[in-house]
C-alpha positions in Angstrom: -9.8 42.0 3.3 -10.8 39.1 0.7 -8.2 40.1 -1.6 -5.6 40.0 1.2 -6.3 36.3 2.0 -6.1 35.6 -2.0 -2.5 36.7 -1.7 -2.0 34.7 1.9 -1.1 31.5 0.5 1.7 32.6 -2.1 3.1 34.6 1.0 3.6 31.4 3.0 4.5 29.7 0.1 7.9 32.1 -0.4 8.2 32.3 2.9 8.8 28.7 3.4 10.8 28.0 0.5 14.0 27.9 1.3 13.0 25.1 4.0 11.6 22.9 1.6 14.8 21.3 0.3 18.0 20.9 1.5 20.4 23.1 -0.4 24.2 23.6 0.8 26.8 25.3 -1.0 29.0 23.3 -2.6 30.4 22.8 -6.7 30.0 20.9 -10.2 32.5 19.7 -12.7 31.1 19.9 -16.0 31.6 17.5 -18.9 33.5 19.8 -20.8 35.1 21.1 -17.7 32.8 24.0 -16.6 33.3 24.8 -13.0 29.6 25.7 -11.4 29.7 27.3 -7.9 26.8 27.4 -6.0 23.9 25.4 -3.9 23.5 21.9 -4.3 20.4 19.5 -3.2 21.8 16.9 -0.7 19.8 14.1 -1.8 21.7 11.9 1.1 22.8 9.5 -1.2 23.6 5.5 -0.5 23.3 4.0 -3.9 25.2 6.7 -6.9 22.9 9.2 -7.5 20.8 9.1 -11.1 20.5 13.2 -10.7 21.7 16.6 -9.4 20.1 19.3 -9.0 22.4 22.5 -9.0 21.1 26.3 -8.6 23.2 29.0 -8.4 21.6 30.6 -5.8 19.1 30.4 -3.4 17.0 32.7 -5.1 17.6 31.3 -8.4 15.8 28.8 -10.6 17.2 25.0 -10.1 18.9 22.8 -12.7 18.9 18.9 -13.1 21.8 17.7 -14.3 22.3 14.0 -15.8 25.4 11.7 -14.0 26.9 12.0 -17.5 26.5 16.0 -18.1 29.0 16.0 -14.9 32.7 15.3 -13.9 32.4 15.9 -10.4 30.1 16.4 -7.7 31.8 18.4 -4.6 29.4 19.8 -1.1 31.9 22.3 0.4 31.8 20.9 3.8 30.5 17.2 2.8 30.5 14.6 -0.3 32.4 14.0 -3.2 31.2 12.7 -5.9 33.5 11.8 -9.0 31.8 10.6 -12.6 34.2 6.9 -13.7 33.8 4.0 -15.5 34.4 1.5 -12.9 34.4 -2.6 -13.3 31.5 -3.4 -10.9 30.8 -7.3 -10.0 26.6 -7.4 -10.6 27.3 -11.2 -9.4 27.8 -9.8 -5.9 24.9 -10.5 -3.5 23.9 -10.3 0.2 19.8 -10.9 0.6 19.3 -14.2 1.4 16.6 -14.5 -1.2 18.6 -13.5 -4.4 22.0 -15.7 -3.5 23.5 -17.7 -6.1 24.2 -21.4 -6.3 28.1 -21.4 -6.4 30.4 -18.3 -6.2 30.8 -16.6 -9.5 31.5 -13.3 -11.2 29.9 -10.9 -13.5 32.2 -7.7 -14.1 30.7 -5.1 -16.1 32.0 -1.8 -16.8 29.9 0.7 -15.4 30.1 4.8 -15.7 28.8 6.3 -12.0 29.0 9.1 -9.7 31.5 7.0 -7.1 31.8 8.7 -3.6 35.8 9.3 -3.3 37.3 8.5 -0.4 40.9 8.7 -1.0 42.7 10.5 -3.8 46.8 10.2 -3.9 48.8 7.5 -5.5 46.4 4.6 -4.7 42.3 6.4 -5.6 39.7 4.5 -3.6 36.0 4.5 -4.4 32.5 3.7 -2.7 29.8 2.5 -4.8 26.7 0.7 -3.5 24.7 -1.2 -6.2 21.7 -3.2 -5.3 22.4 -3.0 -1.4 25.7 -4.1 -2.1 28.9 -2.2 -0.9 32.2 -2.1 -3.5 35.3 -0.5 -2.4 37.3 0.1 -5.8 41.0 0.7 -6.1 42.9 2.0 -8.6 46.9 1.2 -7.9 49.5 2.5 -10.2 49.9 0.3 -13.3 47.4 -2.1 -11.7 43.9 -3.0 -12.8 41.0 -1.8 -10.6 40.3 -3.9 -7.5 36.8 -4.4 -6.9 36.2 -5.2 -3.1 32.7 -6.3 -2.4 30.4 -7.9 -0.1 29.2 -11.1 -1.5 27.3 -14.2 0.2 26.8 -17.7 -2.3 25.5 -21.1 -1.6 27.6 -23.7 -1.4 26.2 -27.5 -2.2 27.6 -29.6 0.6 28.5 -33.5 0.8 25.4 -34.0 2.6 23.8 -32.5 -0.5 22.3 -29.5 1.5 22.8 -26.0 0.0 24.6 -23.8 2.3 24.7 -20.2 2.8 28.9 -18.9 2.7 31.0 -16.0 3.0 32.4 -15.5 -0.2 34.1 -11.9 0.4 37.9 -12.8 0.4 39.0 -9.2 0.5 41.9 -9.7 3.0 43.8 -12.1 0.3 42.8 -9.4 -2.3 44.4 -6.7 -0.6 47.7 -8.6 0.3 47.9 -9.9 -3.4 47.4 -6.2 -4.7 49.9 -5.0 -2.3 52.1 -8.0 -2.2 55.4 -5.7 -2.4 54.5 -3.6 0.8 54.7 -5.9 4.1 53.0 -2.8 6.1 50.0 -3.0 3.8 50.0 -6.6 3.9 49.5 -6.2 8.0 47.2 -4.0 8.0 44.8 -5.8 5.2 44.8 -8.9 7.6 43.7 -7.1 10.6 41.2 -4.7 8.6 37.6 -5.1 8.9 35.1 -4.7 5.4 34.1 -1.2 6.3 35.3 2.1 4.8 37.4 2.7 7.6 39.0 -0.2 7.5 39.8 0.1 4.0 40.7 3.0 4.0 43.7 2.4 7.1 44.7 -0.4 4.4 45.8 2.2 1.7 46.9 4.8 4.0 49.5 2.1 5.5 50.6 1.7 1.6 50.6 5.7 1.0 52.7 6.0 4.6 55.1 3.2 4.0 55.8 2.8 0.6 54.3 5.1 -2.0 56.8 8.0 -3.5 56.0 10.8 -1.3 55.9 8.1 2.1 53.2 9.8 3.4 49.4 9.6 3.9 46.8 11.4 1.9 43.7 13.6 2.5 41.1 11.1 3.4 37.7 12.4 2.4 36.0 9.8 5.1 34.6 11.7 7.6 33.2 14.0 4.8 32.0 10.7 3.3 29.7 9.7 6.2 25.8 10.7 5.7 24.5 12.2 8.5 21.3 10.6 8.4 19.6 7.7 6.8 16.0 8.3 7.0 14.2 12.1 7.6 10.2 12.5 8.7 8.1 14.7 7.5 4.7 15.4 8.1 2.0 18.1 7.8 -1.9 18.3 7.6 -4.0 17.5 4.9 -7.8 18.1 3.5 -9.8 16.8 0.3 -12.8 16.0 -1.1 -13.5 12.1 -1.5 -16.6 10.2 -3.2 -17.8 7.3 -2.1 -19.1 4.8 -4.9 -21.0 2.3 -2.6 -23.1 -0.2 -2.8 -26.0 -0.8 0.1 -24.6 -3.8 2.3 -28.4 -4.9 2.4 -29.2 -7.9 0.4 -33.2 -6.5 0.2 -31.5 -3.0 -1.6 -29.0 -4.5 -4.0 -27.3 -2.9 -6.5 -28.0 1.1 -5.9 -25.6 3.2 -5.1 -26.4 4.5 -1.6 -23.7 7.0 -1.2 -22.5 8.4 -4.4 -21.6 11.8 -3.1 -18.6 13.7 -2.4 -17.5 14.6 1.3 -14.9 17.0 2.9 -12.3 15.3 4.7 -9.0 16.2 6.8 -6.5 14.7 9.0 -2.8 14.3 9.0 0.0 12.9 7.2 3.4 11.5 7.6 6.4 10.7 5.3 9.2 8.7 6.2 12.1 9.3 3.5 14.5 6.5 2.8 18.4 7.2 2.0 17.9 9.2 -1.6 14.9 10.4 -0.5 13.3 9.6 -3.5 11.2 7.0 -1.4 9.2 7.1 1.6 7.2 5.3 3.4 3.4 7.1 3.9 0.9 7.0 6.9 -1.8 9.1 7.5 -5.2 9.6 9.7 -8.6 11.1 8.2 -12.0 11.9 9.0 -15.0 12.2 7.0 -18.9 11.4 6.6 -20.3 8.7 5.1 -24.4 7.4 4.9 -25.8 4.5 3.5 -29.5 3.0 3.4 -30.4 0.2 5.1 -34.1 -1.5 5.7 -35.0 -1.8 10.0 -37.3 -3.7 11.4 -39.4 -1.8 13.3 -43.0 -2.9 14.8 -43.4 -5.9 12.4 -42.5 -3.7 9.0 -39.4 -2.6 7.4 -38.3 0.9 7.5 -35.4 1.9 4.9 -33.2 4.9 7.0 -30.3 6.6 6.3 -27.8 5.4 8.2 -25.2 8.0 8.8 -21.8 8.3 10.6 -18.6 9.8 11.1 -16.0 7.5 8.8 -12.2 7.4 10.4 -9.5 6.1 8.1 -5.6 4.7 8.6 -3.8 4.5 5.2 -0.3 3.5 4.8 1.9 3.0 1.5 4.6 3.5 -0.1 5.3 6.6 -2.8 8.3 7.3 -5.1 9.5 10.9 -6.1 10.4 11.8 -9.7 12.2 15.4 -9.8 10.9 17.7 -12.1 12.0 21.3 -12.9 11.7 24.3 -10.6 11.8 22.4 -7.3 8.5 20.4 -8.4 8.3 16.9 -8.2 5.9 13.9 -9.4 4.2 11.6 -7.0 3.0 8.5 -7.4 2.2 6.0 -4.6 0.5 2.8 -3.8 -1.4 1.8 0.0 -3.7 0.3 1.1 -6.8 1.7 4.2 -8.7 0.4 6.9 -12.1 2.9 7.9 -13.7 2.5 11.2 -16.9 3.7 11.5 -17.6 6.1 14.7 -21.0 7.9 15.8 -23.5 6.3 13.7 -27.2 7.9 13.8 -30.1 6.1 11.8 -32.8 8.8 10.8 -35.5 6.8 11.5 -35.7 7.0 15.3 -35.1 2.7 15.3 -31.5 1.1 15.4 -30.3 -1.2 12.8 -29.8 -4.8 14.6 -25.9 -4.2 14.4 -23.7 -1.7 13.9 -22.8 -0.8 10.2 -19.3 -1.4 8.9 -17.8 0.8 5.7 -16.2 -2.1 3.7 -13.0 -3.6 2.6 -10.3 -2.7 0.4 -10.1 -5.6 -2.2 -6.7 -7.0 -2.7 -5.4 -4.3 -5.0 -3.3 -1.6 -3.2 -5.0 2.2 -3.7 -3.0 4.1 -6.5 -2.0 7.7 -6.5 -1.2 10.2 -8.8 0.4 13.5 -7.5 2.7 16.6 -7.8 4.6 18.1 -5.2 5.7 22.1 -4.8 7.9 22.7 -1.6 5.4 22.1 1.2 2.3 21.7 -0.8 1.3 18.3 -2.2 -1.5 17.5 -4.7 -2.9 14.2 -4.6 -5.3 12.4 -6.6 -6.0 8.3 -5.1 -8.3 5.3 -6.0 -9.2 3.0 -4.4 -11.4 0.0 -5.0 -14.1 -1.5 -2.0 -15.5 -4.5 -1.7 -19.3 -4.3 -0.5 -19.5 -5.0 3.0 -21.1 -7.9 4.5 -20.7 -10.3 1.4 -19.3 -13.6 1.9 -16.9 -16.1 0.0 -16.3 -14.4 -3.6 -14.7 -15.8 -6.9 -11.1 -15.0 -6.8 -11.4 -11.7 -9.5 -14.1 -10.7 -7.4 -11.5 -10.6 -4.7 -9.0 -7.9 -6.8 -11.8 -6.0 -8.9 -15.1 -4.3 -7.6 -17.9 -1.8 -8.9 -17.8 -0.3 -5.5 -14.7 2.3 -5.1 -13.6 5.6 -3.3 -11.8 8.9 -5.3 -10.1 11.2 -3.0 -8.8 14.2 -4.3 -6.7 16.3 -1.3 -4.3 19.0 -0.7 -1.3 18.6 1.8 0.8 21.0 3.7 3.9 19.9 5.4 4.3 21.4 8.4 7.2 20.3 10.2 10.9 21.4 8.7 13.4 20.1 6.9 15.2 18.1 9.4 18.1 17.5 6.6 19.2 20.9 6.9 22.2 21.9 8.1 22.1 24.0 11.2 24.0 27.0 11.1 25.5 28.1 14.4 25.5 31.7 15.6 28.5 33.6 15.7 29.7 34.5 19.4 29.4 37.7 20.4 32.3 39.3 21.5 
């Protein structure tokens, strides 16, 4: 029987495999033009991505593969990515907080896998650097038209700065296609989406290319079907509490330097790439400190005990890493509320005991990630509860501090993955 539960978790763990990452079937383009059929990870792109990872089947062993190692990126019923040096503005900004002062340019050539909307006489391009959409267009015996979004402030007569439009893509397009009047029309009534840009160049494909006709457009293909994906599962640890007694009469000893089991659950909220999500969880656990209590005119010290419930939320990046692992590292920071305290010397404290506060430093967290099962080492320093105004390191650096070292299984599935249909039965 005990060596049957030994073997239990690597069962689940193949069992659950092929959920743990979305794979569809798709193709790469080699550098040196290798064609590489197979099952691709979707990372649900918005910005290029920086990596691919290929396998050739779902029972093989992935691969990363480097933008640069590649030509071209193709999901049979999805994306398409193709590897080009394309003249990106970095001057181009949206966030109110990063705008210019004045309307200016910055052009540098940049190599990137570019979603492709169009192919055909007149290529167009998607690219989105630093939150920043660029349509790019690549006419015949014309110089690549960068189309992006851009907002710049404008210093006024009444010497105020003002925030302006500065995207002038309308003019762009009627310059670039100045010798078709149906293009022309259809830039000044286009909106700045893809859609829109793309009706722009299929008028100039329709009306006045060589073949007077439209191309494939790769748009619908192009759209994501979701931005964000949850995740979440349960998780369990050990943590050790490094903490000092909140009792001015018992300063300095630590009263609770001990590990205790704790479990809960967790939640993940991945961002477009899903190399980034945002992290919550809820845990349980034991903690005891010792306090003096006044009791009949003389002071008692007791264990004060109780059950210690914790709310953490953070952020944590994902670094791939071969065989379907990946690195985890994190940042967050915890609130603990204490729940069921007991004092073990039949006399109550003269107010209830609170655990502490995280100092202004977020918790770090170190961790690696197979499929559903996530390892997970986190600091995180306290300081001692009670105290009053502190010096301002005192406020970032402690002596007190809690190690957690836990185990989590996701246990929801992949909600990325593509639902096949049944086939009908006859």
């Amino acid at each position: 029987m005990s060596l049957r539960l030994l073997f239990l978790p690597a069962f689940l763990l193949c069992a659950f495999q092929a959920l743990a990452q979305t794979y569809e079937p798709g193709l790469l383009v080699r550098a040196n033009g290798d064609t590489l059929r197979g099952e691709i990870e979707n990372g649900f792109w918005v910005e290029p991505p920086t990596f691919i990872r290929y396998r050739p089947s779902a029972a093989s062993a992935s691969q990363l593969f480097r933008p640069r190692q590649l030509r071209a990126v193709s999901f049979t019923n999805g994306r398409y990515f193709s590897y080009e040096a394309l003249p990106i503005d970095n001057a181009a900004k949206t966030e109110i907080y990063d705008l210019p002062r004045g309307n200016y340019f910055d052009v540098i050539i940049d190599t990137v896998l570019a979603d492709v909307l169009l192919d055909g006489p007149v290529p167009l391009r998607r690219v989105v650097r630093n939150g920043v959409t660029h349509y790019l267009l690549r006419g015949a015996n014309q110089p690549v038209l960068d189309l992006s979004e851009r907002k710049y402030l404008r210093f006024t007569p009444n010497r105020t700065w003002v925030v302006t439009d500065g995207n002038n893509y309308r003019n762009q397009l009627s310059l670039y296609f100045n010798d078709c009047p149906d293009a022309i029309t259809a830039a000044q009534a286009a909106p700045f989406t893809a859609e829109g840009i793309v009706g722009v160049v299929q008028a100039f494909n329709k009306s006045c290319s060589a073949d007077r006709q439209p191309t494939r457009s790769l748009l619908p293909e192009a759209k994501l079907r979701r931005n964000v994906s949850f995740q979440g599962g349960l998780l369990a640890g050990v943590r050790y509490n490094r903490i000092e007694s909140a009792s001015l009469m018992l300063k300095g000893p630590c009263v609770d330097c001990q590990p205790h089991p704790f479990a809960g659950l967790y939640g993940e909220l991945f961002q477009p790439s899903r190399t980034v999500a945002i992290y919550g969880e809820v845990s349980f656990s034991y903690f005891k400190t010792t306090l003096p209590i006044l009791a009949a005119y003389t002071v008692r010290i007791g264990d004060y005990r109780a059950l210690l419930g914790t709310a953490r939320l953070g952020i944590r990046r994902f670094f791939p890493m071969p065989h379907e692992n990946q690195l985890v590292l994190g940042m967050n920071y915890e609130l603990n509320k204490v729940m069921n305290a007991s004092v073990d010397t039949g006399y109550a404290p003269e107010k209830e005991l609170g655990f502490g506060s995280q100092t202004l430093l977020p918790g770090l967290e170190l961790g690696w990630r197979s499929r559903r099962l996530t390892y997970v080492l986190s600091g995180t320093m306290y300081d001692k509860y009670g105290s009053g105004p502190k010096a301002i390191e005192k406020q970032f650096f402690s002596t007190n501090y809690v190690v957690r070292a836990n185990l989590g299984y996701r246990l929801s599935g992949n909600p990325d993955a593509v639902k096949t249909s049944k086939a009908a039965r006859p």
